[in-house]
BAKOL-464680 format. One record per residue (C-alpha): residue number from 1; x, y, z negated. Coordinates in steps of 0.5 Angstrom, whole numbers, plus 500, padded with zeros to 3 digits. Example, Ala and Ser with C-alpha at 12.3 -4.5 7.8 and 13.67 -1.06 7.14 Angstrom:
BEGIN
<atom num="1" east="525" north="491" up="484"/>
<atom num="2" east="527" north="498" up="486"/>
END
This chain:
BEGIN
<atom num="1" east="510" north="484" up="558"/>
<atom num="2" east="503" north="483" up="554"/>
<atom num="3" east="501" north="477" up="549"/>
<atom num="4" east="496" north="475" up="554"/>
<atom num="5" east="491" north="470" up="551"/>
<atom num="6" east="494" north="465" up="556"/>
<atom num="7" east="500" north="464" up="551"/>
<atom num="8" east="495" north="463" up="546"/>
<atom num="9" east="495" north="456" up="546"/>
<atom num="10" east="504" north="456" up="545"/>
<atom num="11" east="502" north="461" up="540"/>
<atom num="12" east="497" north="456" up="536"/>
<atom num="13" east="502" north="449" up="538"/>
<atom num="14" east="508" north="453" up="534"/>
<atom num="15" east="503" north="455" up="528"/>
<atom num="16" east="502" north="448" up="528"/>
<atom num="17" east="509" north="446" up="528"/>
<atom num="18" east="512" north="451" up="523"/>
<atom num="19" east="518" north="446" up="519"/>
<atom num="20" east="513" north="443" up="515"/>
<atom num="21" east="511" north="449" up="512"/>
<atom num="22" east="504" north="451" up="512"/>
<atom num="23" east="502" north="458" up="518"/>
<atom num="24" east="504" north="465" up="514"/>
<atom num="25" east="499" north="469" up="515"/>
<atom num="26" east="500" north="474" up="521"/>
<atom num="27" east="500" north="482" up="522"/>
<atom num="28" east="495" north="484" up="517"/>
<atom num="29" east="494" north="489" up="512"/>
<atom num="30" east="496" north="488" up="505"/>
<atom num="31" east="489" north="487" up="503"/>
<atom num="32" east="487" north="480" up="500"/>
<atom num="33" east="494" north="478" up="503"/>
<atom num="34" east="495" north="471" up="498"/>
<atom num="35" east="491" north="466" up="496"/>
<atom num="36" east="490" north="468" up="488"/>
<atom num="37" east="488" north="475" up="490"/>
<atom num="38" east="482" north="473" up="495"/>
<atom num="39" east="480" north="471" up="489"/>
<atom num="40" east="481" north="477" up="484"/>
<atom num="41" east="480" north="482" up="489"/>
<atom num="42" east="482" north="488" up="482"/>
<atom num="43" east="488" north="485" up="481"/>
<atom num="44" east="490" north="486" up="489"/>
<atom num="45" east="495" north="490" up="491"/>
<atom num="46" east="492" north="493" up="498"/>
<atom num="47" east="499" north="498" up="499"/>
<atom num="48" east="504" north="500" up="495"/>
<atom num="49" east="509" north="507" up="497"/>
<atom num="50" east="515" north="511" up="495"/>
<atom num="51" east="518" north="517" up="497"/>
<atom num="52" east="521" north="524" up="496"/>
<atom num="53" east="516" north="529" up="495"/>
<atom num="54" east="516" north="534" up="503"/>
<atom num="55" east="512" north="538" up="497"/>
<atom num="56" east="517" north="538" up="491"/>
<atom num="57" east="524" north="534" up="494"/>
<atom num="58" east="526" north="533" up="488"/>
<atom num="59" east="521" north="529" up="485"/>
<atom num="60" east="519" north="522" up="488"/>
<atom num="61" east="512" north="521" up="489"/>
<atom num="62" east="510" north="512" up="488"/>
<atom num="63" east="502" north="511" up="489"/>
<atom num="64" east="499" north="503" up="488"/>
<atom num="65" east="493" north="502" up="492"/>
<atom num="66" east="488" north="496" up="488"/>
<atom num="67" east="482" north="493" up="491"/>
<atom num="68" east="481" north="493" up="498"/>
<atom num="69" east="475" north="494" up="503"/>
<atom num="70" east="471" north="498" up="498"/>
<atom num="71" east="465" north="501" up="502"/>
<atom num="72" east="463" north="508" up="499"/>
<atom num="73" east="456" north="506" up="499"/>
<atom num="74" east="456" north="500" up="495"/>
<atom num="75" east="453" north="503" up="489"/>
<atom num="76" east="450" north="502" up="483"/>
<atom num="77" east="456" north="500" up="479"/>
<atom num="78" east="461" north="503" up="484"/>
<atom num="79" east="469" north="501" up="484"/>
<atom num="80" east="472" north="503" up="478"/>
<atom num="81" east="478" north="499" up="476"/>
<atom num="82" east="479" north="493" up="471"/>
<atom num="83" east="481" north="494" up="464"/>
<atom num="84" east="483" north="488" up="464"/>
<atom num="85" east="489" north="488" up="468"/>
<atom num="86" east="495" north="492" up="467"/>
<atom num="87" east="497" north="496" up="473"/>
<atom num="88" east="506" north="497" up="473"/>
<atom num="89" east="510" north="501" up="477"/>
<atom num="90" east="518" north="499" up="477"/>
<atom num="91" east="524" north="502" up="479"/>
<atom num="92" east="531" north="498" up="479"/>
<atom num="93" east="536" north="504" up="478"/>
<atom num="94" east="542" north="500" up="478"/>
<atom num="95" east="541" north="495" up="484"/>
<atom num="96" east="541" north="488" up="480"/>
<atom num="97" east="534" north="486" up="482"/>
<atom num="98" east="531" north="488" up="476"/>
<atom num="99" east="527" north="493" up="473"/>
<atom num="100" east="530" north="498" up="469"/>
<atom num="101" east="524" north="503" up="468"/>
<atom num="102" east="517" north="501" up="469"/>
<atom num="103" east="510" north="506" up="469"/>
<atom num="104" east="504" north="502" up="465"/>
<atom num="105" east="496" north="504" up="466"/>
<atom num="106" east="491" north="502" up="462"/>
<atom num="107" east="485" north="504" up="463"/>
<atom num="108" east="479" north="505" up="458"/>
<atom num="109" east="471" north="505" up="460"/>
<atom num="110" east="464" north="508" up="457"/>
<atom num="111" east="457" north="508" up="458"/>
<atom num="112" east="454" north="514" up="457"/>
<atom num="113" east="447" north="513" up="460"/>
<atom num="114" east="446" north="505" up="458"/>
<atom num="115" east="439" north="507" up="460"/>
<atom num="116" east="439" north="509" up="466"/>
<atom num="117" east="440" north="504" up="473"/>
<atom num="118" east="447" north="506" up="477"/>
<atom num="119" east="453" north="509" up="476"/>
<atom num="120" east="453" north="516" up="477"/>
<atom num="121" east="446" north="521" up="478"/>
<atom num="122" east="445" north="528" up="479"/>
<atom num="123" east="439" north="532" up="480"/>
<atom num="124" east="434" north="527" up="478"/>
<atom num="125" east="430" north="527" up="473"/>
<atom num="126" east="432" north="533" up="469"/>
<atom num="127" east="440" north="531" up="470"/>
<atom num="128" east="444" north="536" up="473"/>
<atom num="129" east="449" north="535" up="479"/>
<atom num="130" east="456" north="533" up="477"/>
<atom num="131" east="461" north="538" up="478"/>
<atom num="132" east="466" north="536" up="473"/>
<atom num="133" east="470" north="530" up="469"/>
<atom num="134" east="467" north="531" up="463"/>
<atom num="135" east="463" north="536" up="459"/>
<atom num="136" east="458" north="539" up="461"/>
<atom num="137" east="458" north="538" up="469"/>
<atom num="138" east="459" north="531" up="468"/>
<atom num="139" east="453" north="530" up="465"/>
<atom num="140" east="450" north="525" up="470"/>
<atom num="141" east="457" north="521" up="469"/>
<atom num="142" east="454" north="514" up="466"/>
<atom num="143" east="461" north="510" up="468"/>
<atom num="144" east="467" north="514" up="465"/>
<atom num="145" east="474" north="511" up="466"/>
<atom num="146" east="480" north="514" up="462"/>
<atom num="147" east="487" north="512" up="462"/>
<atom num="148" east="493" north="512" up="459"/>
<atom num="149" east="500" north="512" up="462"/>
<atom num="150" east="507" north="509" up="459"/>
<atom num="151" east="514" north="509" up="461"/>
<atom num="152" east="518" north="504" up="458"/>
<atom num="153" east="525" north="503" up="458"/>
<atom num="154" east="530" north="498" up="455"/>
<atom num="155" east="531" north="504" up="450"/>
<atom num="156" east="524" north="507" up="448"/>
<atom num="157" east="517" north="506" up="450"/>
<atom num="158" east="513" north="512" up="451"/>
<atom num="159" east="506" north="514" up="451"/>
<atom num="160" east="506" north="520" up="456"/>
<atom num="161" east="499" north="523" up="456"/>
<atom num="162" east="503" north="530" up="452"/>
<atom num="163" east="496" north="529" up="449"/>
<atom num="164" east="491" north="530" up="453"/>
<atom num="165" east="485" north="526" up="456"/>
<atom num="166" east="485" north="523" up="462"/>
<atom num="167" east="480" north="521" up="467"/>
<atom num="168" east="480" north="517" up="473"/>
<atom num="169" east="476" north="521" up="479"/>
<atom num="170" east="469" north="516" up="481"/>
<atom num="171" east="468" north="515" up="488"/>
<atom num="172" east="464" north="520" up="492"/>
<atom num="173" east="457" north="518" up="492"/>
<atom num="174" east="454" north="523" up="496"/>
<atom num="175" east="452" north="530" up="497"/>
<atom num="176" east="446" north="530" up="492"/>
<atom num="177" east="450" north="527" up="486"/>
<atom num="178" east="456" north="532" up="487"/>
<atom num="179" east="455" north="537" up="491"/>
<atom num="180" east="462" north="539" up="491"/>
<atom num="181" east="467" north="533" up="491"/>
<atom num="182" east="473" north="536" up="493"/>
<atom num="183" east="473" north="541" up="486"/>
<atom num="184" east="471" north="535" up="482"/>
<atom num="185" east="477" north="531" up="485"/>
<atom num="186" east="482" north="537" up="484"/>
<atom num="187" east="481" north="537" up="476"/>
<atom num="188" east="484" north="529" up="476"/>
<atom num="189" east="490" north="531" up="477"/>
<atom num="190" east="494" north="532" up="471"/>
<atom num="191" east="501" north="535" up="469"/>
<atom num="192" east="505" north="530" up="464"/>
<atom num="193" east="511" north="530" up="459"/>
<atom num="194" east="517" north="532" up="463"/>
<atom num="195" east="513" north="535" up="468"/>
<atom num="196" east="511" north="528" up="472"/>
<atom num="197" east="503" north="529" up="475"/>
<atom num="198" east="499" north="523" up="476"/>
<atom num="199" east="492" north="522" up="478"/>
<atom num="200" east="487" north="516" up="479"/>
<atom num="201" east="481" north="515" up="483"/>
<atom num="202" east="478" north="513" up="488"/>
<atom num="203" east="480" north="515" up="495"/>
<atom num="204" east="479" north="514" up="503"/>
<atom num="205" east="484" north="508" up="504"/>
<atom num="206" east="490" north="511" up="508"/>
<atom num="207" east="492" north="504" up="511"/>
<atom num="208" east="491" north="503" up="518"/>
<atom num="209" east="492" north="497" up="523"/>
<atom num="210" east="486" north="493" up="528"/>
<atom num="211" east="486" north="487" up="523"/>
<atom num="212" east="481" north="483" up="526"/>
<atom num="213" east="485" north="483" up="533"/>
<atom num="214" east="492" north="481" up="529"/>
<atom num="215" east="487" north="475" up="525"/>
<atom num="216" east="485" north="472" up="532"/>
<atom num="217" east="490" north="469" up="533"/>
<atom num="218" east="494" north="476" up="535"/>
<atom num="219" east="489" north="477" up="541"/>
<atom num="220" east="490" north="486" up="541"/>
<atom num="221" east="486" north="489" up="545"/>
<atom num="222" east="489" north="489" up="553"/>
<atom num="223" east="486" north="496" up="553"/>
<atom num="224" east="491" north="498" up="549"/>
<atom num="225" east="497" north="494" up="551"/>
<atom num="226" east="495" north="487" up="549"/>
<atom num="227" east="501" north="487" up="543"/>
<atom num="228" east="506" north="491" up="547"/>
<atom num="229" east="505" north="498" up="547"/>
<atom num="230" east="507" north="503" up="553"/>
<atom num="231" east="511" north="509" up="553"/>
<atom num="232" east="505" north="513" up="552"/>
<atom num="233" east="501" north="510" up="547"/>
<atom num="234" east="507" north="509" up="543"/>
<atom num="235" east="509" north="517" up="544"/>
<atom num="236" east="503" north="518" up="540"/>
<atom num="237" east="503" north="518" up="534"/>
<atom num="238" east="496" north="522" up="533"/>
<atom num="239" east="491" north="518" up="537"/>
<atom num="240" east="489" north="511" up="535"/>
<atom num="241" east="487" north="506" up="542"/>
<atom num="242" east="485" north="500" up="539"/>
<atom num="243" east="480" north="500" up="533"/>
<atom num="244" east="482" north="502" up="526"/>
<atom num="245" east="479" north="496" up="521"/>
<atom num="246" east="480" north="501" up="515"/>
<atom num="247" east="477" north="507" up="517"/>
<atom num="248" east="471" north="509" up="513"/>
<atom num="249" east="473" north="504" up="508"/>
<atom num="250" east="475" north="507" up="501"/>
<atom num="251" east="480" north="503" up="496"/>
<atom num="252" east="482" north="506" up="488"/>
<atom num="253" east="489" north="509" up="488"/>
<atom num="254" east="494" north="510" up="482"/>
<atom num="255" east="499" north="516" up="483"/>
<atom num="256" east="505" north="518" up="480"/>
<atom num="257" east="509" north="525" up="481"/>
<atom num="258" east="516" north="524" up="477"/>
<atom num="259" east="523" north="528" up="478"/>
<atom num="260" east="528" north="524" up="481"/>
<atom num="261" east="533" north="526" up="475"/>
<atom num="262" east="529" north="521" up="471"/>
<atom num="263" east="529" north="516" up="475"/>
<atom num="264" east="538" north="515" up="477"/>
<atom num="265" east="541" north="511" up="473"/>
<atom num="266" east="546" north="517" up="471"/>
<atom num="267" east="540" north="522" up="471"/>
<atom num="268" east="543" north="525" up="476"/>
<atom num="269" east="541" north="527" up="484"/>
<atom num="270" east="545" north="525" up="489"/>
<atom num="271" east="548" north="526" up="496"/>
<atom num="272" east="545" north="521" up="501"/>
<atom num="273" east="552" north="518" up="501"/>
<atom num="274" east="552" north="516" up="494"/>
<atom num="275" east="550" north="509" up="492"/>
<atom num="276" east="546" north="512" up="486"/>
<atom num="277" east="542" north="516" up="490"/>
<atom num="278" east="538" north="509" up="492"/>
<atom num="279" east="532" north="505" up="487"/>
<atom num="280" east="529" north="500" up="489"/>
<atom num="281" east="521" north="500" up="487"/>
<atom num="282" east="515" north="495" up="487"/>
<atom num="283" east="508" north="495" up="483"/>
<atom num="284" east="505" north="489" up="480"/>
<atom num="285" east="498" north="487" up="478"/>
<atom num="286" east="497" north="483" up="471"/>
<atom num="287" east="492" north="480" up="467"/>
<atom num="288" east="493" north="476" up="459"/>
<atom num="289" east="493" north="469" up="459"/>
<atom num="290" east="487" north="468" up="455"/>
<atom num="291" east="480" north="471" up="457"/>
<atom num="292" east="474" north="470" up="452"/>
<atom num="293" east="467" north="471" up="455"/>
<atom num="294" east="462" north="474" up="449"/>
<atom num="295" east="454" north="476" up="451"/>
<atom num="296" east="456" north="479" up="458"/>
<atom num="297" east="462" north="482" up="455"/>
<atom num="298" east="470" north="480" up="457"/>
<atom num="299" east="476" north="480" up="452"/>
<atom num="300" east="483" north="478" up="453"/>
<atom num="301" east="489" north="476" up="449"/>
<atom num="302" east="496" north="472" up="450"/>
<atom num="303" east="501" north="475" up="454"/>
<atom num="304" east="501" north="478" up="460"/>
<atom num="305" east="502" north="474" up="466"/>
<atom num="306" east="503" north="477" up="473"/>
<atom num="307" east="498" north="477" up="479"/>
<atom num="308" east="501" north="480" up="485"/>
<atom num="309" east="507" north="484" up="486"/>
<atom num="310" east="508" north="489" up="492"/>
<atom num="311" east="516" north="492" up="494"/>
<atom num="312" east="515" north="492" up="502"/>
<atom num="313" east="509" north="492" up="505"/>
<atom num="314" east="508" north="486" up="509"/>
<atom num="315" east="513" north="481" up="506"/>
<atom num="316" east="508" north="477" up="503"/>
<atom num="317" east="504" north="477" up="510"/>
<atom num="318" east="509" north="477" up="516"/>
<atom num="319" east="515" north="472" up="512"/>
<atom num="320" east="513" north="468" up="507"/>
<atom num="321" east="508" north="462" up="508"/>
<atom num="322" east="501" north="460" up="506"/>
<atom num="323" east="502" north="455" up="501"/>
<atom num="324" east="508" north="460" up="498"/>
<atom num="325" east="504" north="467" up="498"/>
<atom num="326" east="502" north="465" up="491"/>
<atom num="327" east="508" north="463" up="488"/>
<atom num="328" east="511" north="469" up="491"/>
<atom num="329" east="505" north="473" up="488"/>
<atom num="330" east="507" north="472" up="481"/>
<atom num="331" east="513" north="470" up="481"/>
<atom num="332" east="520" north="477" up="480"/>
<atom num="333" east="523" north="480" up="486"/>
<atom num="334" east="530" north="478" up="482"/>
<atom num="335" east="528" north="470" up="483"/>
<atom num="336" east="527" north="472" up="491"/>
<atom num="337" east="532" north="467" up="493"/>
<atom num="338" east="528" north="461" up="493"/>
<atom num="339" east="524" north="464" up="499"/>
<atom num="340" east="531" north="466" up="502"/>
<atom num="341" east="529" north="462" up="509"/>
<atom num="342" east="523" north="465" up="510"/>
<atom num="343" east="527" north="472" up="511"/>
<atom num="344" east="533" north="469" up="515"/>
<atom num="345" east="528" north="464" up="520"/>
<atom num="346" east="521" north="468" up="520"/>
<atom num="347" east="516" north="464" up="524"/>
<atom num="348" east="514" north="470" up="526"/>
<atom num="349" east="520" north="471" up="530"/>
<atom num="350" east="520" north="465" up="533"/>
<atom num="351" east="513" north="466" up="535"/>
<atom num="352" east="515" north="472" up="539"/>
<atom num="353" east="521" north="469" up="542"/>
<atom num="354" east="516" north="462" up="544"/>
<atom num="355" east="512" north="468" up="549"/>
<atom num="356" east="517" north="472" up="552"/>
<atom num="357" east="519" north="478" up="547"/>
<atom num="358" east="527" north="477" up="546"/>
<atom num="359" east="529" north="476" up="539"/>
<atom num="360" east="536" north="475" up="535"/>
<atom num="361" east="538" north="467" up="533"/>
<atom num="362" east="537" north="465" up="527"/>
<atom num="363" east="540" north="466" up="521"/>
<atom num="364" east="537" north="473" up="522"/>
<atom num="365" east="542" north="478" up="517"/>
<atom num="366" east="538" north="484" up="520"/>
<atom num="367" east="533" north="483" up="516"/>
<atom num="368" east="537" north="483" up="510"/>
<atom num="369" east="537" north="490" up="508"/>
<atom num="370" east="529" north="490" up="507"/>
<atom num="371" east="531" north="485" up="500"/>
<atom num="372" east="538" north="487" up="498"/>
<atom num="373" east="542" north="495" up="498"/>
<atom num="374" east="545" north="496" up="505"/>
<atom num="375" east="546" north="500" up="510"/>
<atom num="376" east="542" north="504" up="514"/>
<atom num="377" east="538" north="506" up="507"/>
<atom num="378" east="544" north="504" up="502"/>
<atom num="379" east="551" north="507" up="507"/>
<atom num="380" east="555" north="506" up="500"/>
<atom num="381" east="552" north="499" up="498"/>
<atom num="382" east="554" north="492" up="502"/>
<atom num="383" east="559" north="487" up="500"/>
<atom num="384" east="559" north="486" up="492"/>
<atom num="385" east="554" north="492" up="490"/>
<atom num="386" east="548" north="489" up="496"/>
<atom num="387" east="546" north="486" up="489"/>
<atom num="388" east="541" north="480" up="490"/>
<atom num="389" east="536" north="478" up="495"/>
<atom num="390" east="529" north="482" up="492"/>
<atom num="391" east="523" north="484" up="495"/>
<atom num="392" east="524" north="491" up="493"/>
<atom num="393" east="522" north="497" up="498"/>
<atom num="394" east="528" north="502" up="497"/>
<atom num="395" east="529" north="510" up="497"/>
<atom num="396" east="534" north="513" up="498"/>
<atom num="397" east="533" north="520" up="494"/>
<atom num="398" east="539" north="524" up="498"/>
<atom num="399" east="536" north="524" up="504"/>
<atom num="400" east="532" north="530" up="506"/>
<atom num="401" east="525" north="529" up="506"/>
<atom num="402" east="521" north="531" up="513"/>
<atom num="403" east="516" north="537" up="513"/>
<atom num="404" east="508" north="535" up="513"/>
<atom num="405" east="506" north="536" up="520"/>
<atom num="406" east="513" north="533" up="523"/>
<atom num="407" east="513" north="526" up="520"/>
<atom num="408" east="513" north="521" up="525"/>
<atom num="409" east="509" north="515" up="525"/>
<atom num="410" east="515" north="510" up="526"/>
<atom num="411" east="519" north="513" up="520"/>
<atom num="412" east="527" north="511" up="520"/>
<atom num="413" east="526" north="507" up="527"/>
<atom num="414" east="524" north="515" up="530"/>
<atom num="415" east="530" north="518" up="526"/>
<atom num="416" east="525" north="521" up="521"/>
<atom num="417" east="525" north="519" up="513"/>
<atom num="418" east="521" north="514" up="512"/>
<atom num="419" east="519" north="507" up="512"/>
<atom num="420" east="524" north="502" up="511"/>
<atom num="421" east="527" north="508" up="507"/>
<atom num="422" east="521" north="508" up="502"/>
<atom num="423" east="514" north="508" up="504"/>
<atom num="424" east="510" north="515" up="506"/>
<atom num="425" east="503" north="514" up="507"/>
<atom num="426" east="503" north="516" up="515"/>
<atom num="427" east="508" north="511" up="517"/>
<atom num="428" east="506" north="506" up="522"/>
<atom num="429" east="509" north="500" up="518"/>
<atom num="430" east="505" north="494" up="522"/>
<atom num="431" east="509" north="497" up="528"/>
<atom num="432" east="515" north="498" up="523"/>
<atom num="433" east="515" north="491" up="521"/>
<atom num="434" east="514" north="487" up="527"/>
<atom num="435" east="520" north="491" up="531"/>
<atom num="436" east="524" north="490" up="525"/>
<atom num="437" east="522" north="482" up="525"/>
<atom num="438" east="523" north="482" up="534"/>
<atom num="439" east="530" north="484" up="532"/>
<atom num="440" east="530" north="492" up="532"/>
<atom num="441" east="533" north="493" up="527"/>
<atom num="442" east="539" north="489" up="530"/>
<atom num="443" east="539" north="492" up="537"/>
<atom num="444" east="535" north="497" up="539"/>
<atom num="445" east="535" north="497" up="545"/>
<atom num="446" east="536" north="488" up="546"/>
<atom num="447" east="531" north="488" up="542"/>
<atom num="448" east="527" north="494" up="541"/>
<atom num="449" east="520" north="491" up="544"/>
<atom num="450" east="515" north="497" up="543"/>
<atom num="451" east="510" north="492" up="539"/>
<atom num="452" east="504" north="495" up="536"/>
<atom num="453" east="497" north="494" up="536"/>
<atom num="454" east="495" north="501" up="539"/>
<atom num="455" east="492" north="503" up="532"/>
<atom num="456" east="497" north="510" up="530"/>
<atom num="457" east="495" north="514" up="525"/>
<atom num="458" east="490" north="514" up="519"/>
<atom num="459" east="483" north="515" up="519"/>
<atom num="460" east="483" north="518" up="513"/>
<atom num="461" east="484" north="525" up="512"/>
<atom num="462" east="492" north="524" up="509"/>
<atom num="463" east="493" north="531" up="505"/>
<atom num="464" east="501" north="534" up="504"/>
<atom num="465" east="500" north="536" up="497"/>
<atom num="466" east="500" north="532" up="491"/>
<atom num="467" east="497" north="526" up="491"/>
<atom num="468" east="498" north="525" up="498"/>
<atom num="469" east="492" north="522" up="499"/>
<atom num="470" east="485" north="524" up="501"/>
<atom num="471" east="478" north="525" up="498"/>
<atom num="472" east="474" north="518" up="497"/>
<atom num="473" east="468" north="517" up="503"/>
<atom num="474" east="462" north="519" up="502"/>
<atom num="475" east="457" north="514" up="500"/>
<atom num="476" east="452" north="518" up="503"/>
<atom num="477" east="454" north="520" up="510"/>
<atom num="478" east="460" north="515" up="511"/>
<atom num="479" east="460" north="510" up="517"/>
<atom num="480" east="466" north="506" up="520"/>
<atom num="481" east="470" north="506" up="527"/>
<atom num="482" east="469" north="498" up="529"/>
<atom num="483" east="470" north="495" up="536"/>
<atom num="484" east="465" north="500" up="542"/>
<atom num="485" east="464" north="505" up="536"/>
<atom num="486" east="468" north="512" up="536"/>
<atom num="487" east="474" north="513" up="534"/>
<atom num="488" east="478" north="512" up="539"/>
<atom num="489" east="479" north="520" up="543"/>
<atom num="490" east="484" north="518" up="548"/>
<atom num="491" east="480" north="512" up="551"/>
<atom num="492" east="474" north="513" up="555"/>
<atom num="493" east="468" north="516" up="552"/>
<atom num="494" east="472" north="516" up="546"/>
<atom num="495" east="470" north="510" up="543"/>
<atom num="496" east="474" north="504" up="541"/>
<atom num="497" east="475" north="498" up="546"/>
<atom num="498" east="472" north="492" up="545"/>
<atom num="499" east="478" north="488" up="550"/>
END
């Protein structure tokens, strides 16, 4: 079975009619997945992750990705984050849809050399090469960003700095400017009150997906299965046969390391089998109400008003439609009700089913342990504790995390510990979400059509330590892994299909 480009003409006609409702938007990335942020690329949240810690399992790691598409060489000024948006990460620990602890970043930034032309200089004019985030190795360092991180809860507000300085890691310019990247990346890790660990900067984009195929009307490549994947190819979790859009694309990256006793709601670990081992998590980007332009310079005052949200990747893209994504964007996981029929009917769905891919009849409940607390992932939840419908990515904290080097790529699907139990940077959440949306998670084998678009694995070099995501792409040396180009071992020449 393939999505030919025959039937490509009944997919456009069933866009077209879509109960009234504008065409959702299908199978991308979660880059500039909304109206509102293809306008205000800072504040857009490219990918958002929790998970259990394979390095510390009993801590949970949760890392939020902004500002998409981020080419290494695009100097002078480079890619540092807005002080002018507050980023957020939170967890609901008591399954009511609303937030009960939440993690803030404000960052702060200093030019150091107004003189001088670009962002970042070594070995030039009398400067020497940066080899540190501050003192005297970062003496070329023009652009310096700190930042602060807060934990609120409805007890207390506290800064948790534990009083030191911290810097966001710049991206890597080249070889010439910092001739070690990877020591100077090291020093942004921080250690936290409590022990939690942080870290932001710029980072090689983890995320994975042929999204120029997916956004041509699903036109996937035929050498890589055409949308279906072979029994081969989808056992392969180590090569990519269709182009990866992301590759050599760098996006800025806030991560956090906290112990789970801070995030329960008894403070306390738990069994798998146990509902308070589960939390649900989003992150969100947002900006003040009021923003005041003065030579050059800009201020903002008033409240806060949220720009875009993310629980589980794909929702606003996959499920929800064109005309709605804003308002999904802004508005709070607990008033998710209002978009109940997108979840319950999606278009994507009836897409499938209008080329031949069997899918469950509407209303799809399936789906519903992607927004409230049900089994697979919540065993001891359902019926009065499900809690509302909310876009929430939920972690269930008991269940063991799966070693580096044995992750599957299909994560729960494959029996292994990730996503929709959370979110790992190694899980393959386009071919996820779209087998979930085909019904998989109803009935794996009526429904378990092996869709995908050949692209199985990051192109970036992921790392199994904290912060699990690799060094930013050099801006020198750095290339992408576009249709005909290299990048695709298993097909010939190991270039990557152009059909």
């Amino acid at each position: 079975m393939r999505l030919r480009t025959t039937l490509r003409g009944r997919v456009l006609a069933l866009l077209a009619a879509s109960l009234a409702v504008q065409p959702a938007t299908l199978l991308a990335a979660s880059h500039r997945e909304a109206p509102i942020t293809a306008l205000d690329q800072k504040a857009d949240i490219t990918d958002w992750y929790t998970f259990v810690s394979p390095e510390r399992p009993d801590r949970v790691v949760m890392i939020l990705n902004v500002d998409p598409f981020l080419e290494p060489s695009n100097g002078p000024n480079y890619f540092p984050f807005d002080p002018g948006i507050l980023y957020e990460m939170k967890v609901d620990n008591n399954h009511d849809g609303v937030p009960d602890i939440t993690f803030q970043f404000r960052f702060q930034t200093q030019y150091t050399l107004p003189g001088v032309f670009t962002g970042y200089v070594g070995n030039l004019a009398g400067i020497p090469p940066i080899t540190s985030l501050s003192g005297a190795g970062a003496a070329g360092m023009n652009i310096v960003q700190t930042y602060t991180v807060t934990m609120v809860t409805p007890y207390e507000t506290v800064l948790l700095n534990n009083g030191a300085t911290l810097y966001a890691v710049p991206t890597n310019v080249g070889p010439r400017t910092m001739p070690n990247y990877t020591a100077l990346r090291g020093e942004g890790t921080y250690t936290l009150a409590n022990g939690m660990r942080v870290f932001a900067g710029t980072v090689a984009d983890p995320f994975f997906v042929d999204l120029g195929a997916a956004f041509d009307s699903l036109n996937f490549r035929t050498s890589a299965g055409g949308g279906v994947l072979s029994a081969a190819v989808d056992a392969d979790d180590h090569s990519n046969y269709a182009p990866n859009a992301l590759a050599g694309f760098n996006v800025n990256s806030i991560a956090i390391e906290v112990p789970i006793t801070m995030l329960t709601s008894d403070g306390k670990t738990h069994p798998a089998t146990d509902k308070e081992a589960v939390i649900g998590t989003y992150a969100t980007t947002s900006r003040q109400n009021l923003t005041v332009l003065r030579h050059g310079h800009s201020g903002g005052y008033g409240p806060w008003s949220q720009v875009q949200r993310m629980g589980n990747p794909l929702i606003n893209e996959l499920i929800i439609g064109t005309g709605f994504k804003d308002k999904f964007s802004t508005d709070d996981p607990i008033n998710d009700a209002q978009f109940a029929d997108f979840f319950l009917n999606p278009l994507l769905a009836q897409i499938f089913a209008s080329i031949g891919i069997p899918v469950p009849p509407a209303p799809r409940t399936d789906l519903l342990p992607l927004v409230q607390y049900m089994a697979p992932i919540c065993p001891a939840c359902g019926g009065p504790d499900a809690g509302p419908i909310a876009d929430l990515l939920r972690l269930n904290t008991g269940i063991t995390p799966t070693n580096a080097g044995f992750q599957k790529r299909l994560g729960f699907l494959a029996g292994d510990s990730g996503f929709p139990n959370g979110r790992r940077p190694v899980d393959d959440v386009i071919d996820i979400a779209a087998r979930a949306v085909g019904g998989i998670l109803a009935d794996a084998k009526k429904y378990g059509t092996p869709i995908g678009d050949g692209v199985n694995m990051t192109s970036s070099p992921l790392q199994y330590t904290f912060p699990f995501v690799g060094p930013a792409y050099d801006g020198r040396d750095s290339a992408h892994a576009g249709p005909g180009q290299a990048g695709c071992i298993n097909q010939p020449n190991g270039l990557c299909p152009v059909n």
